[in-house]
Phi, psi and omega in degrees: 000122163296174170317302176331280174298338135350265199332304188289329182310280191325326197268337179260342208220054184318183193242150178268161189282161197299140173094333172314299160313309173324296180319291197313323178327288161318281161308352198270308192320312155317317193274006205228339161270324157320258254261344186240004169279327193281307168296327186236350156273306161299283163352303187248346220241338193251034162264290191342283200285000198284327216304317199278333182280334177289345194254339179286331168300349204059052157261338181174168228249167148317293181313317166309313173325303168301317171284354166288307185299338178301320221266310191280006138319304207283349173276343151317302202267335164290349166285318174283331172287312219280343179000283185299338177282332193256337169275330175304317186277345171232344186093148198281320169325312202287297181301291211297309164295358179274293208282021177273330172307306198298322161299315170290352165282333191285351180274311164306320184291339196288344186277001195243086198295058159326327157181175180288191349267321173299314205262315179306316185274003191256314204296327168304306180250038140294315158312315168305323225275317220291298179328329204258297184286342135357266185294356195228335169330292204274334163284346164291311227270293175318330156313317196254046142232187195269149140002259166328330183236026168316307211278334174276308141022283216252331186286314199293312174301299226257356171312344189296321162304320187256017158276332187288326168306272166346278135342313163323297203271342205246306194296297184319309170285356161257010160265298169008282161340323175248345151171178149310318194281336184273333165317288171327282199318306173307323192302313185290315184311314178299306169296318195266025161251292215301311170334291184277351141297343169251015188307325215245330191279356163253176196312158161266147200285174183274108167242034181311306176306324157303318180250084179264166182294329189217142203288119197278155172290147168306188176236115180298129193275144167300166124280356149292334181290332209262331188260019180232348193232009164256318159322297245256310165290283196310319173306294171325208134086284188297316164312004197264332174321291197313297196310330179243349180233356192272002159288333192291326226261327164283330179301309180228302202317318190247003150097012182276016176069185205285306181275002156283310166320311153302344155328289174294339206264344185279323132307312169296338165299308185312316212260355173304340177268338207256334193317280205286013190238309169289329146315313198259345140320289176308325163292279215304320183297306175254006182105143145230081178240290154329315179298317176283336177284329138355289177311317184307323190277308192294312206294290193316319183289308166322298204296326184282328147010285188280358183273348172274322167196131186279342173324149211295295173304316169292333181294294195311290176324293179288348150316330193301297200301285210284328171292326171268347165276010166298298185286329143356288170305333203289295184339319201249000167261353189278306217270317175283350151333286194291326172289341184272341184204078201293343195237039206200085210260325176275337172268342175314299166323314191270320186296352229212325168294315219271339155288353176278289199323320212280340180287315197298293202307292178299336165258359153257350161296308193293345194259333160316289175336310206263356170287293184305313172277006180289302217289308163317323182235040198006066155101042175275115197268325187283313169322318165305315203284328176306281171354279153339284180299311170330289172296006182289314190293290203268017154280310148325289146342284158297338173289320171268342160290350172289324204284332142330306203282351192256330158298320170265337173284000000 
């Protein structure tokens, strides 16, 4: 190529300017905290507090109740399975935005109690939407980041959970206020503003890994990959005391009533936002094989916390510590993904469905499991809390003995 042709090149096919790529980084990320405040904050976390006005309303009974909040479980983990199929058949861009449409429908569909089968089916497929954008947000986003910034990257998509949180104790009672039903309508309104600030903003999808040039080999799961997606299921397990018991548990276990309980559930969002932006710092920083083995540790010490002191300061710490690692652990378990498995953006993807899968699994057996011995042992709440740390410690466990065992081979 001549000078001439350089000059014309450079003058039809400009260079992007320093920082561009950065900015582009950044909106795709935005666009990937819009989808997972809508699918996995809202969608499942502003069903709490709605739960004493559906019932204050006659819309439905307590018993009914409980089974609703089950069907966005059991629609979670069906979201994670049908994930990888519904981006193959339409594309992954393509799903994630219907299923931000389909979660602001289900809040609208939601203002109207037509029967439990009605209502039982948008909650499921509030759940479905959550289960879906799960596997597929972070895995559209990262390919098209650097290395050095996956972990904040990934801190930054998934704070949108601990905005839904948040937004839970703070946004909701204040719709509240104006009726049930306009709770719903704000809810939906909201999802279909955030829906629509990310529509344009995400990636064109990567289709090296689809189309290869030459016919791919199948792919083998590691055994670190398989002991990272059982860690990972365990994690799900410690976490559910706080998530599901720890308002009942400052409210009636320790007789200090509702708004202390709420208290807590109000720190643990703040800190569900801040979790995954620290969390995905510290990987980038140190590795996250060391990060996660870290996470593991500290988070099992939170969770065990109340089984040691009940004071006003252990409450508050461990609401803190276990609220940023609910959304937290994601950055860092997505980032030993990409290390464990570095050039493969479709194996990244199915192994990273398949940790959705093993959590959702594991956290809706464990939140059934710890109802029944709760129910069983008329209310022992520090027996959950065990429980809990317990599976933190063999998530732990497991990691350094592979990582031993791996060591000596």
């Amino acid at each position: 190529m001549t000078n001439a042709d350089t000059k014309r090149h450079l003058e039809t096919h400009p260079q992007p300017r320093p920082g561009s790529a950065s900015r582009t980084t950044w909106r795709y990320a935005v666009a990937g905290l819009s989808a997972s405040l809508v699918g996995l904050g809202l969608a499942r976390f502003s069903y709490t507090p709605l739960i004493p006005a559906l019932i204050a309303a006659k819309w439905f009974s307590a018993s009914d109740v409980v089974y609703l909040g089950a069907a966005n479980l059991a629609g979670y983990l069906a979201g994670a399975l049908a994930a990888r199929a519904l981006a193959t058949r339409i594309g992954a861009v393509r799903a994630l935005r219907a299923m931000m449409l389909l979660a602001t429908l289900s809040f609208l569909a939601s203002s109207a109690p037509l029967s439990f089968i009605w209502f039982f089916a948008w909650r499921f497929l509030a759940g479905l939407t959550g289960g879906i954008i799960m596997v597929l947000a972070a895995s559209v986003i990262l390919p098209h980041t650097s290395a050095a910034r996956r972990g904040i990257v990934g801190g930054v998509i998934f704070a949108g959970v601990g905005l839904g949180v948040a937004a839970s104790g703070t946004l909701v009672p204040l719709l509240l206020q104006q009726g049930l039903q306009q709770s719903w309508y704000g809810l939906g309104v909201l999802s279909a503003l955030l829906t629509l600030a990310s529509w344009w903003n995400w990636p064109a999808e990567i289709k090296a890994d689809t189309a290869p040039s030459h016919p791919a080999k199948p792919h083998r799961v590691s055994p670190a990959a398989r002991a990272l997606l059982v860690q990972y299921g365990l994690n799900a397990v410690a976490l559910v005391p706080h998530m599901v018991f720890i308002v009942d548990f400052v409210a009636r276990g320790l007789g200090q009533g509702i708004a202390a309980g709420s208290r807590y559930w109000v720190l643990y969002g703040l800190a569900a936002i801040v979790g995954p932006l620290i969390t995905g710092h510290v990987g980038d920083r140190s590795g996250f094989g060391p990060a996660l083995r870290a996470a593991f540790l500290i988070e099992a010490a939170a969770v065990l916390l109340p089984t040691v002191s009940t004071a006003p300061v252990s409450l508050i710490v461990s609401s803190v510590v276990v609220g940023g690692f609910t959304p937290g652990i994601v950055p860092l378990v997505l980032g030993r993904i990409h290390e464990l498995v570095p050039h493969s953006s479709l194996q990244q993807r199915a192994i990273w469905s398949h940790a959705t899968t093993s959590f959702a699994l594991f956290q809706a057996t464990a939140a059934y499991g710890f109802s029944w011995i709760y129910a069983q042992t008329g209310g022992d709440y520090l027996l959950l809390f065990g429980l809990g740390g317990g599976a933190a410690v063999l998530a732990l466990a497991i990691d350094l003995g592979f990582a031993l065992t791996t060591r000596k081979a």
